[in-house]
C-alpha positions, 0 to 999 in steps of 0.5 A: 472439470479443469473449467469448473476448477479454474474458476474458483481459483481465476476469482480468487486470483483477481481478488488478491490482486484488487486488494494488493493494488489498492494496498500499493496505491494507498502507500504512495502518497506516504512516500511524499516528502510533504506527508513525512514533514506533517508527520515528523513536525506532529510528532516532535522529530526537531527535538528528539533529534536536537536537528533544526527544522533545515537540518532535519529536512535535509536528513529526512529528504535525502534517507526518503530519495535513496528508499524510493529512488535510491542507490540505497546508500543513506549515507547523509551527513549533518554537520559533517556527521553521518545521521545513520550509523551502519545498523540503521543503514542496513535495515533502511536496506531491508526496508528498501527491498520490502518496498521493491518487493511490493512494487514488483507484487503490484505491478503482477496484480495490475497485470491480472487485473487488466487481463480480467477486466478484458474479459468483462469486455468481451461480454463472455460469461466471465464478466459477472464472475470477474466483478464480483471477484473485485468486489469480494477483494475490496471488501475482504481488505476493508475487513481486514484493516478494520479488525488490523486498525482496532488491534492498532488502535489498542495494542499498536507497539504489539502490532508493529513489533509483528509487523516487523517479525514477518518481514525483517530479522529479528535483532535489526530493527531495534534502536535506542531512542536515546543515541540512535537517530532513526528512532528519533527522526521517525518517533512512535507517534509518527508510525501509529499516525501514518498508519492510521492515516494509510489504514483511512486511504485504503479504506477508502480506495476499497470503498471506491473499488467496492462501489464501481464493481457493484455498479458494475454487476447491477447494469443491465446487459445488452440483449443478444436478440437485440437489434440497434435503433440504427439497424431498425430504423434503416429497415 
C-alpha cells in the first residue's frame, strides 16, 4: 500500500524538478552582461538615465557582479554619485536572495533527477515511470508559460506587478522613473522583452526535455531471455 502510495508522489516529485531545472537553466544566460547591454541599448536606458554608454556599462556591470556574485552592496557611484539610493539597494537585496533561493531549489531538483535517472538504469520497472514523469514536467511548464506569456502579451504591467506580490513586500519595488535610477537603467520595455525572451528559452528547453524523454519511452528494451551475439556465437 505505501509502494503504490509512493509512486504517484515519486513521479510528481520528478516532474516539478525537470520543470524547476529547465526554469533555473533558462535564467542563466539573462545573467550575462552581454543579454542586459542588448536589452538596455533596446530600450533606451542612455537616455532615461542621462548616463553615457560607459557610464552606464559601468553601473549595470557593477549592480550585475554584486546580484550574481555579490557581496550584495551596490554600492556603485558614477561621477562620485551613487547610482542607487538606499530603497532601491534594499530591494536589489531581496532580488539577490529570491535568486539564491532558486539556485538552492535547482540544485535539490538536480539532485532528485539524477537519482531518477539512476533508476532508469538499473533497468527496474521504474524506468518507464520516471520518463514519463519527465515528460509530464517539460509539458506542463510549456503550458504553463504559454497561458503565463499570453497573459503578459496582453496585460504585462498586471503581471509584473503580481509577480512581484508573491516574492517581495508590498511598498519596496515601487520607484519613480523620474528620480529613481533603477527604474530607468531597467525600463518597462527591458523586462517585457527579457521576459519574453526567458518565456522562448524555456520553451525551448522543455521542448527539448520533452522530446528525449519520449525517445526515451519508445526505445525498445532489452529481452531478459536475450541471449548476447557474443555468448551464442562462443557456443
Amino acid at each position: 500500500m505505501i509502494e503504490r502510495l509512493a509512486r504517484p508522489a515519486g513521479s510528481v516529485l520528478v516532474a516539478v524538478a525537470i520543470a524547476i531545472t529547465i526554469v533555473a537553466a533558462a535564467v542563466l544566460p539573462f545573467l550575462n552582461p552581454a543579454w542586459v547591454a542588448f536589452a538596455q541599448d533596446r530600450a533606451d536606458a542612455t537616455a532615461w538615465t542621462g548616463y553615457s554608454a560607459t557610464e552606464l556599462r559601468i553601473a549595470t556591470d557593477a549592480i550585475l557582479a554584486d546580484l550574481v556574485i555579490g557581496p550584495p552592496d551596490f554600492d556603485v557611484a558614477v561621477g562620485g554619485e551613487p547610482v542607487l539610493n538606499t530603497r532601491e539597494r534594499g530591494h536589489l537585496t531581496d532580488v539577490r536572495g529570491v535568486f539564491v533561493a532558486l539556485a538552492v531549489l535547482a540544485a535539490a531538483a538536480a539532485a532528485v533527477l539524477v537519482l531518477a535517472v539512476m533508476r532508469t538504469r538499473s533497468g527496474d520497472e521504474g524506468r518507464g515511470r520516471v520518463w514519463r514523469a519527465m515528460r509530464a514536467g517539460a509539458l506542463g511548464l510549456m503550458a504553463a508559460v504559454g497561458v503565463i506569456g499570453v497573459v503578459g502579451a496582453v496585460a504585462f504591467d498586471r503581471g509584473f506587478e503580481v509577480f512581484h506580490r508573491l516574492f517581495f513586500t508590498g511598498g519596496t519595488y515601487t520607484f519613480d522613473p523620474r528620480t529613481e535610477r533603477l527604474v530607468q537603467l531597467f525600463p518597462q520595455r527591458f523586462w517585457f522583452e527579457t521576459s519574453m525572451a526567458l518565456g522562448l528559452v524555456v520553451l525551448v528547453l522543455a521542448g527539448v526535455v520533452a522530446a528525449l524523454a519520449t525517445r526515451r519511452l519508445r526505445a525498445p528494451r532489452p529481452s531478459p531471455t536475450a541471449v548476447p551475439a557474443r555468448l551464442e556465437t562462443a557456443r
